[in-house]
C-alpha positions as CSV (number, residue, x, y, z in Angstrom):
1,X,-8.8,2.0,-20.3
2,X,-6.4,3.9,-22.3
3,X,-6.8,3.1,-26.0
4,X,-3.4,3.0,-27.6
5,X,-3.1,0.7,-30.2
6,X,-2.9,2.8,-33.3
7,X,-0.1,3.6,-35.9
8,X,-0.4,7.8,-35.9
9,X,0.7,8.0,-39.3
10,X,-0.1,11.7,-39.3
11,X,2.9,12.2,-37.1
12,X,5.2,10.5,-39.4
13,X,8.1,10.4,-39.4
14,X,8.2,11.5,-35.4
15,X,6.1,8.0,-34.7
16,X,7.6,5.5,-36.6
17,X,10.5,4.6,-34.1
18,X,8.6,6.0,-31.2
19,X,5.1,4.7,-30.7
20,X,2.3,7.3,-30.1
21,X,1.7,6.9,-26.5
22,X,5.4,7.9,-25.3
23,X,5.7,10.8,-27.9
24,X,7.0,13.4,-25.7
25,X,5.3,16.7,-24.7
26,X,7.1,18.8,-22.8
27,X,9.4,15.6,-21.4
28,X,6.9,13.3,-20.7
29,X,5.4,10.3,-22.8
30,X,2.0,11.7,-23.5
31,X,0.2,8.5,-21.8
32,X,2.2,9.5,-18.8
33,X,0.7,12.8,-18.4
34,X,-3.1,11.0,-19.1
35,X,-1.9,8.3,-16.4
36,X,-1.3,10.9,-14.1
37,X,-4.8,12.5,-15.2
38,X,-6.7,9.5,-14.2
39,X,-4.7,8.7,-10.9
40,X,-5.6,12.3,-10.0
41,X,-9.1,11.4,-10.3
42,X,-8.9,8.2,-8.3
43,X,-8.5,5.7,-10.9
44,X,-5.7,3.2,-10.3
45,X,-6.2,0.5,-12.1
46,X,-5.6,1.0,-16.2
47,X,-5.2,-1.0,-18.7
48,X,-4.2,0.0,-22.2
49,X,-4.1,-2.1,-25.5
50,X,-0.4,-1.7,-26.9
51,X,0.5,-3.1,-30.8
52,X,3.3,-1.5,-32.7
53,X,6.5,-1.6,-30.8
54,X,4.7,-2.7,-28.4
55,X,8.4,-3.8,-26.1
56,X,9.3,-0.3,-26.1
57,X,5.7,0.8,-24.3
58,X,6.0,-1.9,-22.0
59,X,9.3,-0.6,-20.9
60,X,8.9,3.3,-21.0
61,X,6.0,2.4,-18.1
62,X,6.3,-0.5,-16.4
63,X,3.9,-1.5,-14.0
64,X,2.7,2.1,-13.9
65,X,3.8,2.7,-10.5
66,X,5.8,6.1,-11.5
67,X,2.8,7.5,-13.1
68,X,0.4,6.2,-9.9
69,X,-1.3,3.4,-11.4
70,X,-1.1,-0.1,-11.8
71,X,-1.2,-0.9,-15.6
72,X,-2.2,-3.8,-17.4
73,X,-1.1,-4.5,-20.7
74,X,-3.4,-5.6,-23.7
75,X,-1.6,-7.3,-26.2
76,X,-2.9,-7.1,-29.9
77,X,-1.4,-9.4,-32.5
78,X,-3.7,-7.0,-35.5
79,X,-5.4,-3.7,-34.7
80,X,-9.7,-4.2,-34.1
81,X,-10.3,-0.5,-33.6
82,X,-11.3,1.5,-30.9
83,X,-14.5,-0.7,-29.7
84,X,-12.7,-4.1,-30.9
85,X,-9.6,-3.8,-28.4
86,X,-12.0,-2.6,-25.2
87,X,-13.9,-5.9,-26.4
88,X,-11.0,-8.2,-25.5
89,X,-11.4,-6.4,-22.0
90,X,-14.7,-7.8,-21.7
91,X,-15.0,-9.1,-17.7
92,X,-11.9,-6.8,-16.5
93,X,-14.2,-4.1,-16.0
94,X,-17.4,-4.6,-13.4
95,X,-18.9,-1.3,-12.7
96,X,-18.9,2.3,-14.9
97,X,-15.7,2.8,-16.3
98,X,-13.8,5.5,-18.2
99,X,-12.2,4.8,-21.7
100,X,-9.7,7.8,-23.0
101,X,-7.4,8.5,-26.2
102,X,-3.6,7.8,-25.5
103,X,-2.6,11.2,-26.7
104,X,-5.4,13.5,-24.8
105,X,-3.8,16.2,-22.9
106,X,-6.5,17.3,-20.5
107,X,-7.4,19.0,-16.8
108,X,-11.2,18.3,-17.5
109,X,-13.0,17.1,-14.3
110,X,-13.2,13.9,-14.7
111,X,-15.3,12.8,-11.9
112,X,-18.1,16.1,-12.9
113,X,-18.6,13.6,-16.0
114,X,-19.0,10.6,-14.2
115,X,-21.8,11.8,-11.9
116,X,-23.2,13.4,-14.8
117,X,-23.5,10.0,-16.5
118,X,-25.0,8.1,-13.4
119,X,-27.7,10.7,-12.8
120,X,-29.4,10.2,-16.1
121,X,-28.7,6.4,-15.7
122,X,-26.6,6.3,-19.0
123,X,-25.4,3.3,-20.7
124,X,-22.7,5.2,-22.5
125,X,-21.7,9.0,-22.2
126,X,-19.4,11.3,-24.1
127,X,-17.3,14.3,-22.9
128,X,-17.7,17.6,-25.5
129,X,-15.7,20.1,-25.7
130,X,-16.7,23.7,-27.2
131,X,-14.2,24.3,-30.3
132,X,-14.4,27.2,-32.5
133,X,-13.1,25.0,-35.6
134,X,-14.7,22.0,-36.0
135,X,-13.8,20.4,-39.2
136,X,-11.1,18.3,-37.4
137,X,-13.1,16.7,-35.2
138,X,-16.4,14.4,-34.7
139,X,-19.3,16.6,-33.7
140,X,-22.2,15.7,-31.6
141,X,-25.2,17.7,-31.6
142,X,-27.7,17.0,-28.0
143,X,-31.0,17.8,-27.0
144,X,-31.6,20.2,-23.9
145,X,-31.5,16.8,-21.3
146,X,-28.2,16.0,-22.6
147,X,-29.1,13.2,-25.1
148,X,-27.5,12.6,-27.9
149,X,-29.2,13.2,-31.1
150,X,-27.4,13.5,-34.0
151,X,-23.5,13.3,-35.1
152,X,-21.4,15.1,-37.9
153,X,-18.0,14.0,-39.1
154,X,-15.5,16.5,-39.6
155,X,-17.9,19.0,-41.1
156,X,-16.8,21.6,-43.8
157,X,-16.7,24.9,-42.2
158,X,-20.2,26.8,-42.2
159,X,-22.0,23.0,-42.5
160,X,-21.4,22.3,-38.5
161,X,-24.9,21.3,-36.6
162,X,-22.8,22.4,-33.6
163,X,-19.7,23.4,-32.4
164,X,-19.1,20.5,-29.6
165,X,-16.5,18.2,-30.6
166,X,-15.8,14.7,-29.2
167,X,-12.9,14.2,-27.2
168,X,-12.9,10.9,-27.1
169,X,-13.2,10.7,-23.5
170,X,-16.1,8.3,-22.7
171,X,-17.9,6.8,-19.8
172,X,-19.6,3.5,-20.1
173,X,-21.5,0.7,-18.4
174,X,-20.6,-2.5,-18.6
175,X,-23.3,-3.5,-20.6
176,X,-21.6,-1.7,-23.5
177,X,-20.1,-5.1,-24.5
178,X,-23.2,-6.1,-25.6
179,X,-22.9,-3.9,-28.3
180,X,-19.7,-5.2,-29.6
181,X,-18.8,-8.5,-31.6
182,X,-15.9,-10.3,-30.5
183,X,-12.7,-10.9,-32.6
184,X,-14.6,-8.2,-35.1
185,X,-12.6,-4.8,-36.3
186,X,-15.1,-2.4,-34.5
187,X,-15.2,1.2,-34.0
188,X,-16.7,3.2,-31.8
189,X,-17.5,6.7,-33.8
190,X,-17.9,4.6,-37.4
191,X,-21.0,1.7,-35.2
192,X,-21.3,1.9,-32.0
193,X,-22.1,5.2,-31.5
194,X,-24.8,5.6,-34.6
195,X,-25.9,2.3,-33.3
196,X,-26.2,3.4,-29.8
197,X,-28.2,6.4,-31.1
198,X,-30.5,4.1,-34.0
199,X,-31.6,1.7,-30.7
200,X,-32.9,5.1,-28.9
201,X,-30.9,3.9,-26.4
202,X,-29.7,6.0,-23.2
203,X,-27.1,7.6,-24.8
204,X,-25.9,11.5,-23.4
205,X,-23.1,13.9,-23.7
206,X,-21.9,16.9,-21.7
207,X,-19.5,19.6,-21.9
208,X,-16.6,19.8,-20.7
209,X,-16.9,24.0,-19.5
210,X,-14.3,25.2,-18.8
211,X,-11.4,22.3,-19.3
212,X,-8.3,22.0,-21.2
213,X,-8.7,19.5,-23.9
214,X,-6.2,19.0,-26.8
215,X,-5.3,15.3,-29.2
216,X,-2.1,15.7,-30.0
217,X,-1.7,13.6,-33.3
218,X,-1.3,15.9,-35.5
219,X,2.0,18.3,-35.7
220,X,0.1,21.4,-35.2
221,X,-1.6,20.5,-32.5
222,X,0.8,18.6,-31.0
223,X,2.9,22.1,-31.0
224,X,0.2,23.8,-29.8
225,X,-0.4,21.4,-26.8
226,X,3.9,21.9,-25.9
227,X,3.2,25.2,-25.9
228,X,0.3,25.5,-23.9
229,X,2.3,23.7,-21.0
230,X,5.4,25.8,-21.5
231,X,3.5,28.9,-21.4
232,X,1.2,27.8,-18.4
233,X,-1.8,27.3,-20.2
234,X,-2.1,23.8,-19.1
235,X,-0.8,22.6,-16.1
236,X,0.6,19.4,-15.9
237,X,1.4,16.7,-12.8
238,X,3.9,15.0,-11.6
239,X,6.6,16.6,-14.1
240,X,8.5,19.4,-14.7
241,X,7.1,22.0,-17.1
242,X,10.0,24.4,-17.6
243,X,13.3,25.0,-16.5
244,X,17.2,23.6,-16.6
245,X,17.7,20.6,-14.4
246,X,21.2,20.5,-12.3
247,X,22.2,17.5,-14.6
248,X,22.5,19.8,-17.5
249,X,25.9,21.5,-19.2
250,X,24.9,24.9,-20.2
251,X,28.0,27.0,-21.5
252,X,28.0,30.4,-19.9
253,X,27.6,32.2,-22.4
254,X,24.7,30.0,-23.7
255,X,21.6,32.5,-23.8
256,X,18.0,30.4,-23.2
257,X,15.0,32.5,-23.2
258,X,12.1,31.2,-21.3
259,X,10.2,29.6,-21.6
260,X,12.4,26.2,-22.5
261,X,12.1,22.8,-20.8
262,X,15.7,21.3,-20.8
263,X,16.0,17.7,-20.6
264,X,18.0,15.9,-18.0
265,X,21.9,15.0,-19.1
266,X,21.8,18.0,-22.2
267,X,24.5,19.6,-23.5
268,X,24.7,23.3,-25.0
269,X,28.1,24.9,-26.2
270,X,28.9,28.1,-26.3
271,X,27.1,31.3,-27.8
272,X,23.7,28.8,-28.4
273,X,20.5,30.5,-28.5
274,X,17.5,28.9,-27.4
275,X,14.2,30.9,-27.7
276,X,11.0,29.8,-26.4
277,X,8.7,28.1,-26.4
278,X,11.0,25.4,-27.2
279,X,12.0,21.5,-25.5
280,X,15.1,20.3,-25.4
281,X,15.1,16.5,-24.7
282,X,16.8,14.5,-22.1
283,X,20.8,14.2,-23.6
284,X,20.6,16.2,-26.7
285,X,24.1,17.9,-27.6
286,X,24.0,21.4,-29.4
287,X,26.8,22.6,-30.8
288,X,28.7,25.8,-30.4
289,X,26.7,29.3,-31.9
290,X,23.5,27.0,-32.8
291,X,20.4,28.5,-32.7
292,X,16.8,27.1,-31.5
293,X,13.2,29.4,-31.7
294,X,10.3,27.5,-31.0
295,X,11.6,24.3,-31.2
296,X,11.3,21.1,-30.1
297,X,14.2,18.5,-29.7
298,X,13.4,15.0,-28.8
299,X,15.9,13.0,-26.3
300,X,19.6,11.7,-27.8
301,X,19.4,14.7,-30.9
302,X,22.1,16.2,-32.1
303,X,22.5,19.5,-33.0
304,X,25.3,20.6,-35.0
305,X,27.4,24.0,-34.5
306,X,25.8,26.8,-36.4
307,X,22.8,25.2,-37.1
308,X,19.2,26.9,-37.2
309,X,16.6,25.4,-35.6
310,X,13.3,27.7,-36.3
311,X,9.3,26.5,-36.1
312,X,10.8,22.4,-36.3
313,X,10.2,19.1,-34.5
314,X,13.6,17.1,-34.4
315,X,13.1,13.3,-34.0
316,X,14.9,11.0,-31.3
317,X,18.6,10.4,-31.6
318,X,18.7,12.9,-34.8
319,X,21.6,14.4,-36.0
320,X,21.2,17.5,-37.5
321,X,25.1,18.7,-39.3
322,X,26.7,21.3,-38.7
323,X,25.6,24.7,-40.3
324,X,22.3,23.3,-41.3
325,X,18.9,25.2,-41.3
326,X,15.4,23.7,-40.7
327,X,12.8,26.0,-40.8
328,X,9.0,24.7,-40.7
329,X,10.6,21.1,-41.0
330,X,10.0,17.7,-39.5
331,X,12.8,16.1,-39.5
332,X,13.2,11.8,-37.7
333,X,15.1,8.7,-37.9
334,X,13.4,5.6,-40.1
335,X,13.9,2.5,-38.8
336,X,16.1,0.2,-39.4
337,X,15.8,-3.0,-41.2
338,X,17.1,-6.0,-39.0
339,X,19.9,-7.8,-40.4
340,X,19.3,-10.4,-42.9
341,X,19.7,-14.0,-41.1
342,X,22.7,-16.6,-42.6
């Protein structure tokens, strides 16, 4: 199950007209690139718990079939928190399954953590990953078998009991439901987990060596993960990483210094600059001597002539005028109000 129900507020304003599983890295709705994760590892059947613009999911994937999975929609009419929305799964699932963020870019072997789970006969198992700055995650501190025994939230720097942080990529039996009330707001970090660990029940964690591991929902590591598959760091499937597609109009005197992903349908005048690593969304127009370092552009932007685009996330469908300069900036669309009714 992908668990996808949340608002990302920290990614405001980029999120509030594009919900966080099809915010865009490196051209691809993030859930797509986790879809394809999990089809690489076998798992083809996914479901995923969808709330705020919850139409606009539905179409960006489909049945799934594009990503190699086939994807079943949970509809919640309120949020109930990470362990509330698997709850109203309850009976889907009939054998160990896998629950994951929607915004997890990741190459961590999958399947290494699932045998590691079934060989110590583990109700519930957690994949670590080795950070060296911890105060932005959940920390989980084990014993030398692997068992969980103690947890730290976001610990002030120098206070960590360990420098393992949670990825939120968790392997469960179905008895798991058992430990969550139905039509109850439930978390899994805040009472499950501590719960899990009170009950002394088998409850283990192991590290992810060697894997590529990075939640995008905040700005800076949401530019951070863009970069990493620009670069090479990470590589992605199913989808382009760099490059200009045949679709796109690139004036010849247009300079673009790799590495850049252009978007399908784009449009760049004459004398624009584009210095990576940047992204440039599927039909964004940039106007004549503009000028992009490190940027990313979201699909349907506009970027005026002469404008500066340095260090900045540009929202879908946003026009930046002509001549302007965003440096360090975040910069999106708010939704519109729907017309009053007479």
């Amino acid at each position: 199950m992908i668990l996808a129900g949340g608002m990302s507020t920290r990614l405001y304003p980029l999120t509030k007209e594009v919900p966080k599983p099809i915010v865009p890295v490196a051209g691809e709705p993030i859930s797509g690139h986790v879809m394809r994760w999990l089809s690489s590892h076998d798992y083809d059947e996914v479901a995923i718990n969808v709330f705020y613009l919850a139409d606009l999911v539905e179409r960006t994937f489909g049945d799934g079939s594009a990503y190699g999975v086939k994807l079943h929609y949970l509809r919640e009419p309120a949020l109930t928190g990470s362990a509330g929305a698997l709850k109203q799964m309850e009976g889907w699932f009939d054998g160990t399954f896998v629950v994951v963020g929607c915004d997890d870019l990741t190459d961590a072997d999958l399947g290494a953590l699932v045998r590691f789970h079934k060989q110590r006969g583990a109700l519930a198992t957690i994949g670590l990953l080795e950070v060296e700055e911890v105060d932005q995650y959940g920390v989980v501190v084990l014993g030398d078998d692997g068992r969980i025994t103690g947890f730290q939230e976001k610990p002030a720097r120098g206070t960590e009991k360990s420098k393992l942080a949670n990825t939120g990529i968790y392997v469960f039996e179905p008895a798991i439901f058992e430990r969550i009330p139905a039509e109850t707001f439930y978390d899994f970090g805040k009472q499950v987990f501590p719960e899990l660990l009170a009950d002394g029940l088998p409850f283990y964690a192991m590290e992810l060596q060697g894997a590529y591991w990075r939640d995008i929902g905040t700005p800076d590591e949401y530019r951070r993960a863009t970069a990493d598959v620009l670069t090479g760091r990470v590589a992605i499937r199913g989808a382009r990483a760099t490059g200009v597609p045949e679709g796109a109009q690139i004036a010849n005197d247009a300079r673009i210094e790799a590495p850049v992903r252009v978007g399908e349908g784009a449009q760049i005048g004459h004398r624009v600059r584009i210095a990576g690593p940047s992204v440039v969304g599927d039909g964004v127009r940039i106007g004549d001597d503009a000028v992009l370092e490190r940027a990313i552009v979201w699909n349907g932007a506009v970027i005026g002539a002469g404008a500066t685009i340095r260090d900045s996330i540009v929202g879908e469908r946003y026009v930046v005028v002509d001549g302007e300069t965003l440096d360090d900036a975040i910069v999106a669309n708010e939704p519109q109000p729907e017309p009053a009714k007479t």
